[in-house]
Biotite code that builds the C-alpha atoms (Angstrom):
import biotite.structure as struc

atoms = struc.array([
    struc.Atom([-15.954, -15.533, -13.195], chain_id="A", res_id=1, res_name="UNK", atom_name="CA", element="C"),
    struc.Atom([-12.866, -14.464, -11.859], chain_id="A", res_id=2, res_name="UNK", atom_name="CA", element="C"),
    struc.Atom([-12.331, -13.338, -8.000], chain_id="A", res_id=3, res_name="UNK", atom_name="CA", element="C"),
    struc.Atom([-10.048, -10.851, -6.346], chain_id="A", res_id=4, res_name="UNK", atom_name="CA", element="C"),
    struc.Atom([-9.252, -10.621, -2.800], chain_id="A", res_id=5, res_name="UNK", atom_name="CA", element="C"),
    struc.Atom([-7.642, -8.016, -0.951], chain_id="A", res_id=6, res_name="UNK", atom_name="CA", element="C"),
    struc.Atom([-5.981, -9.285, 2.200], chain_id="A", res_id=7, res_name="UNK", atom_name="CA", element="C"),
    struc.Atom([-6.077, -6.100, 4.515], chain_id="A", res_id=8, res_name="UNK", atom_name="CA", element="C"),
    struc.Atom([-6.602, -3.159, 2.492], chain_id="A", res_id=9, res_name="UNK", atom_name="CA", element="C"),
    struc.Atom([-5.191, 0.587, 3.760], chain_id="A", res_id=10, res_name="UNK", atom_name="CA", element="C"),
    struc.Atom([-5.707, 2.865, 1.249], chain_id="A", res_id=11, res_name="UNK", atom_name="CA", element="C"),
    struc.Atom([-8.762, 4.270, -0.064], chain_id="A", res_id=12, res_name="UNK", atom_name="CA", element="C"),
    struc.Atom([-8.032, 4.955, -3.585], chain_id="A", res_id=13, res_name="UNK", atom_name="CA", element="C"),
    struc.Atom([-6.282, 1.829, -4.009], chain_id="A", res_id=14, res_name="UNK", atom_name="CA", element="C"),
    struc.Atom([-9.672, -0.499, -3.420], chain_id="A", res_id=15, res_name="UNK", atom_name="CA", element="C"),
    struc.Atom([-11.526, 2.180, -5.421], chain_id="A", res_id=16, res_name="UNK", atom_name="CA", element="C"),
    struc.Atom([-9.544, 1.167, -8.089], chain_id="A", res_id=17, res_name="UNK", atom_name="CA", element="C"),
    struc.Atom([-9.828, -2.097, -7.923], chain_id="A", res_id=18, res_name="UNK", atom_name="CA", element="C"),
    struc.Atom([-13.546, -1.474, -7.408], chain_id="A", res_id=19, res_name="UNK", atom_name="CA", element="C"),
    struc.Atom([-13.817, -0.157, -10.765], chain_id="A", res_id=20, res_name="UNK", atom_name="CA", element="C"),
    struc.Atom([-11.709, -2.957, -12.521], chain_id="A", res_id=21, res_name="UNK", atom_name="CA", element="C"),
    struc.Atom([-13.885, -5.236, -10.896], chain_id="A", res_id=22, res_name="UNK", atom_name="CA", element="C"),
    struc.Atom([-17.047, -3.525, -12.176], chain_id="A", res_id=23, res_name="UNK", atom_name="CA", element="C"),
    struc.Atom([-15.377, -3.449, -15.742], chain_id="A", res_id=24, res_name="UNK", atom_name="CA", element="C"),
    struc.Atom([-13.833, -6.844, -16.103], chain_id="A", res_id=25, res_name="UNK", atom_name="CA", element="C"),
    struc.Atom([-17.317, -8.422, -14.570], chain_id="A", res_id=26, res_name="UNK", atom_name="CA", element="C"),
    struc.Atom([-14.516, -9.627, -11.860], chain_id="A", res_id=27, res_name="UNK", atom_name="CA", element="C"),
    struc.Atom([-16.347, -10.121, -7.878], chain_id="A", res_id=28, res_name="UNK", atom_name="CA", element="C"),
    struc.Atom([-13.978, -8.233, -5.394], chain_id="A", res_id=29, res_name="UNK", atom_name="CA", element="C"),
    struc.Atom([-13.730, -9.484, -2.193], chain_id="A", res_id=30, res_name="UNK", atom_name="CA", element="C"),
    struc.Atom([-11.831, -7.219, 0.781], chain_id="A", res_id=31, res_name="UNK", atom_name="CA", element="C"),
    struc.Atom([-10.392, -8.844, 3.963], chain_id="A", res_id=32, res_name="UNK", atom_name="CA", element="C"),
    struc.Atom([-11.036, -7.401, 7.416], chain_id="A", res_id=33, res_name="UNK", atom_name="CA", element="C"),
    struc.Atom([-9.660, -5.217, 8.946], chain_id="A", res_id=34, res_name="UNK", atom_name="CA", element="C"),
    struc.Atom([-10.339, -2.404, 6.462], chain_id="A", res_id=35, res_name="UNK", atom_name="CA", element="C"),
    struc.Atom([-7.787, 0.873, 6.813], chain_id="A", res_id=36, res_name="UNK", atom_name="CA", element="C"),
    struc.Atom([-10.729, 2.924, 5.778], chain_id="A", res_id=37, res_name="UNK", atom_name="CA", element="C"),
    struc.Atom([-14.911, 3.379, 6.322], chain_id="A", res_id=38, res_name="UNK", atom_name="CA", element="C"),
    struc.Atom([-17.003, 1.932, 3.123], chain_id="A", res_id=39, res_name="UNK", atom_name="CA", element="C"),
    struc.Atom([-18.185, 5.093, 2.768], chain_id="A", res_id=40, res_name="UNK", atom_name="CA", element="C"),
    struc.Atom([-14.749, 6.945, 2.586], chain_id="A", res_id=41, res_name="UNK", atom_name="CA", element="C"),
    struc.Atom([-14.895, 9.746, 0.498], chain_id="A", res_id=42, res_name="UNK", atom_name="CA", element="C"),
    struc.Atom([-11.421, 8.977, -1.358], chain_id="A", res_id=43, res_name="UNK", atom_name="CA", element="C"),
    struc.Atom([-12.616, 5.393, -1.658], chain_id="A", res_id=44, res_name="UNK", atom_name="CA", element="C"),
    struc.Atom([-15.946, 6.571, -4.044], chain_id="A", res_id=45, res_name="UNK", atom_name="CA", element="C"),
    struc.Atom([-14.020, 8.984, -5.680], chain_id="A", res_id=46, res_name="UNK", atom_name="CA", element="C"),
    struc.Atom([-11.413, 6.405, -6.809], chain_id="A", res_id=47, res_name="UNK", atom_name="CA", element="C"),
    struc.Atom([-14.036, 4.140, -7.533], chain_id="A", res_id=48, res_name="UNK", atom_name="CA", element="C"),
    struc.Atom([-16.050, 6.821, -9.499], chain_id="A", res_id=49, res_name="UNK", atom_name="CA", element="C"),
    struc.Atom([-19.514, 5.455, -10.897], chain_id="A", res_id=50, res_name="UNK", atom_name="CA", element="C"),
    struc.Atom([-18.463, 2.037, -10.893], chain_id="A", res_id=51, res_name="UNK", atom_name="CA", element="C"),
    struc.Atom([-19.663, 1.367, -7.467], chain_id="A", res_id=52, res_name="UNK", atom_name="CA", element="C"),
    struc.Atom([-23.273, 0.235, -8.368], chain_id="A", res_id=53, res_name="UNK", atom_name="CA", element="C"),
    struc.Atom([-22.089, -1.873, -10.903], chain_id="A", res_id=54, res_name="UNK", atom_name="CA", element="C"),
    struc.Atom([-19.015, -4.190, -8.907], chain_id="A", res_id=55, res_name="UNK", atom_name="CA", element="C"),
    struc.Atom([-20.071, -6.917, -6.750], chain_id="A", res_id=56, res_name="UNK", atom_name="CA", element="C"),
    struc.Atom([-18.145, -6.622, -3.768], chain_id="A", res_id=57, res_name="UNK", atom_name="CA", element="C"),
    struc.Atom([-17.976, -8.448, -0.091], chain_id="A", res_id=58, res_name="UNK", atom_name="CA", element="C"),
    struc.Atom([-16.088, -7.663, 2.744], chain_id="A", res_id=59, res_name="UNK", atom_name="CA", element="C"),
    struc.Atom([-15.752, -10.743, 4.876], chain_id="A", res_id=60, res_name="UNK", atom_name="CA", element="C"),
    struc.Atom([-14.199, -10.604, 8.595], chain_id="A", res_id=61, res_name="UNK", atom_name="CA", element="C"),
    struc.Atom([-11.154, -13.382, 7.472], chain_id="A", res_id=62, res_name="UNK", atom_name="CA", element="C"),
    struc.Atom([-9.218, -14.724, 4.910], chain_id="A", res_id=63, res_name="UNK", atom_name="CA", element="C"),
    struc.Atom([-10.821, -18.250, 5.610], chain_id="A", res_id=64, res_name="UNK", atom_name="CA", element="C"),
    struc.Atom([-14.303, -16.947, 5.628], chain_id="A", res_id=65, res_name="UNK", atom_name="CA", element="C"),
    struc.Atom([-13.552, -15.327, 2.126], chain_id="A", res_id=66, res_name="UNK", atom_name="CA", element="C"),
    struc.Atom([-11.769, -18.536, 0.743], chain_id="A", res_id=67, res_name="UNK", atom_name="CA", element="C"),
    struc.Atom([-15.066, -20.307, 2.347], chain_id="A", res_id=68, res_name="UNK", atom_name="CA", element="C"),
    struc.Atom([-17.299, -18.247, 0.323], chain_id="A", res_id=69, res_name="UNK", atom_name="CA", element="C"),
    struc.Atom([-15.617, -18.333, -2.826], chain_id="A", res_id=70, res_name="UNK", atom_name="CA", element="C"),
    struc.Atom([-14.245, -22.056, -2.887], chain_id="A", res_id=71, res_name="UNK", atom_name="CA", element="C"),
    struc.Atom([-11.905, -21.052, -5.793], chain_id="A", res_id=72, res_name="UNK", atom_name="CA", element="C"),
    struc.Atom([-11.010, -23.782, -7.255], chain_id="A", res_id=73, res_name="UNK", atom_name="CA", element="C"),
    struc.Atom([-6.833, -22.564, -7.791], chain_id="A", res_id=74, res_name="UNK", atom_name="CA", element="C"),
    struc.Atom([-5.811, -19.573, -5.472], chain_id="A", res_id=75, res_name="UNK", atom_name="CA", element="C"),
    struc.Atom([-2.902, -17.493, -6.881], chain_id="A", res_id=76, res_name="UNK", atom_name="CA", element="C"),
    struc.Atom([-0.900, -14.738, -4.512], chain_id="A", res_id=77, res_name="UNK", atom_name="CA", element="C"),
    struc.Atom([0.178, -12.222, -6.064], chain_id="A", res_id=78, res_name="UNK", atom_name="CA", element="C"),
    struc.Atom([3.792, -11.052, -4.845], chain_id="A", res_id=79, res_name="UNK", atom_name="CA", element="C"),
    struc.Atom([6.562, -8.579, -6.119], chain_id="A", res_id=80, res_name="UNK", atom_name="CA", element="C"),
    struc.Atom([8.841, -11.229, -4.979], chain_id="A", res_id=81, res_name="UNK", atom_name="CA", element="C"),
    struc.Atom([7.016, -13.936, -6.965], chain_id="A", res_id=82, res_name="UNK", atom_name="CA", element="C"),
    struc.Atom([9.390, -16.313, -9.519], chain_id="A", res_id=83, res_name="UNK", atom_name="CA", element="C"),
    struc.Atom([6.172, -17.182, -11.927], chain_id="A", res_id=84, res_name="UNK", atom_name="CA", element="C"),
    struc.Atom([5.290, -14.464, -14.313], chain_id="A", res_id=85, res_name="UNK", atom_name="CA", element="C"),
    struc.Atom([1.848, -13.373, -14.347], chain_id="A", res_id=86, res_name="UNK", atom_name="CA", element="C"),
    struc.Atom([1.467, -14.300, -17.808], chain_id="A", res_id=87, res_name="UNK", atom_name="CA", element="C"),
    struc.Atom([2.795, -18.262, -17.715], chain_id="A", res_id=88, res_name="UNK", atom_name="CA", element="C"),
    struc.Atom([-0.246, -19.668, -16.179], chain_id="A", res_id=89, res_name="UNK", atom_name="CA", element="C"),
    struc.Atom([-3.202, -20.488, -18.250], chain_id="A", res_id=90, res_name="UNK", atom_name="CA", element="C"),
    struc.Atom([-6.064, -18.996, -15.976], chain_id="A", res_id=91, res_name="UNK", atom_name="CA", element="C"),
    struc.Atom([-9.786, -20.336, -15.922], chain_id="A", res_id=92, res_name="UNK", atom_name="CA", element="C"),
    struc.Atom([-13.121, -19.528, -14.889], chain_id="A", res_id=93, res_name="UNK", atom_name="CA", element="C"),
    struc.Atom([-12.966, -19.744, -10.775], chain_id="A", res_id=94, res_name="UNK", atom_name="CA", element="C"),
    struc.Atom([-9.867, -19.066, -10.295], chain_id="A", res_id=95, res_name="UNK", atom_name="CA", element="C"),
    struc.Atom([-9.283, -16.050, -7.428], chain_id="A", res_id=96, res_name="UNK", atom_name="CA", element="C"),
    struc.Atom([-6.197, -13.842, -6.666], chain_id="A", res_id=97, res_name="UNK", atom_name="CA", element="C"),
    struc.Atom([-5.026, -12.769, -3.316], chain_id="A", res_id=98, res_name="UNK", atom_name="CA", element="C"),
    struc.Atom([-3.314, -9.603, -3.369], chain_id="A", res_id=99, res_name="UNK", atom_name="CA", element="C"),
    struc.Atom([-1.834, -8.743, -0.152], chain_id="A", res_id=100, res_name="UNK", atom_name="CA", element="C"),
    struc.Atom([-1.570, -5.288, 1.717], chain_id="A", res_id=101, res_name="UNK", atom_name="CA", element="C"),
    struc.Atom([-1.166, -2.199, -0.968], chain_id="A", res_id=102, res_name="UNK", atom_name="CA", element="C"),
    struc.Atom([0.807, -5.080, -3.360], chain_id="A", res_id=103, res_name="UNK", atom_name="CA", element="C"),
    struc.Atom([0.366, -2.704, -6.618], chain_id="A", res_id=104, res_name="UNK", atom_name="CA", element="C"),
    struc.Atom([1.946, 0.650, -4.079], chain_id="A", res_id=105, res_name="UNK", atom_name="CA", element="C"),
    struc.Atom([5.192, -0.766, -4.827], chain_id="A", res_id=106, res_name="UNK", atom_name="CA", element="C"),
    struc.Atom([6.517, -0.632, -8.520], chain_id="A", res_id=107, res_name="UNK", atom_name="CA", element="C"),
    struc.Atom([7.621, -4.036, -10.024], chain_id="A", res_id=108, res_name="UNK", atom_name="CA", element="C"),
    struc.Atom([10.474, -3.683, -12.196], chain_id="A", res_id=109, res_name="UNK", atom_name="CA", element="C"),
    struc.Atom([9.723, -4.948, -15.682], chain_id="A", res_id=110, res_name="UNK", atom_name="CA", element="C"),
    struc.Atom([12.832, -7.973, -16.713], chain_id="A", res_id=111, res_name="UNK", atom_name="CA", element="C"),
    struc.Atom([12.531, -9.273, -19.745], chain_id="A", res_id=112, res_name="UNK", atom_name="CA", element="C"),
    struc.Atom([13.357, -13.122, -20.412], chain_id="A", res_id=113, res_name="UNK", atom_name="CA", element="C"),
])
């Protein structure tokens, strides 16, 4: 079981979608307080289309109440500024990833090694 955390979140669609990778990758979501939307935002279900009934997600009120409840064993943040590719590690089962605020907003240029 893999979890993702979302330090923050602002926009709607953006946690819809990662609502509904969540619900197809089996993935727990977990969203840091303060929110920049209402559960029940209207963009937020529409990004998230169906998916909603089938994603586990928690919203907890701090980053060290989510890392509490989750007790990943390895934590990676995510960063566009980052000097480890995605793809070097070897990930396990537990392991979480802490996206900060609207990370995937901002398009990563693609360098080739």
């Amino acid at each position: 079981m893999i979890d993702i955390i979302l330090h923050r979140p602002e926009i709607p669609p953006n946690t819809g979608n990662a609502i509904r990778l969540c619900a197809n990758t089996g993935a727990r979501l977990h969203l840091v307080r303060p929110l920049g939307f209402d559960m029940d935002d209207r963009q937020l279900r529409r990004a998230g289309l169906d998916y909603h009934e089938y994603a586990r997600v928690a919203v907890h009120d701090s980053l060290d109440a989510a890392l509490a409840a989750i007790a990943p064993p390895r934590l990676f943040a995510l960063s566009a500024r980052g000097r480890v590719r995605y793809d070097a590690p070897r990930y396990q089962a537990g392991d979480a990833f802490l996206i900060g605020r609207e990370f995937w907003l901002q398009p990563l240029p693609f360098r080739r090694r």
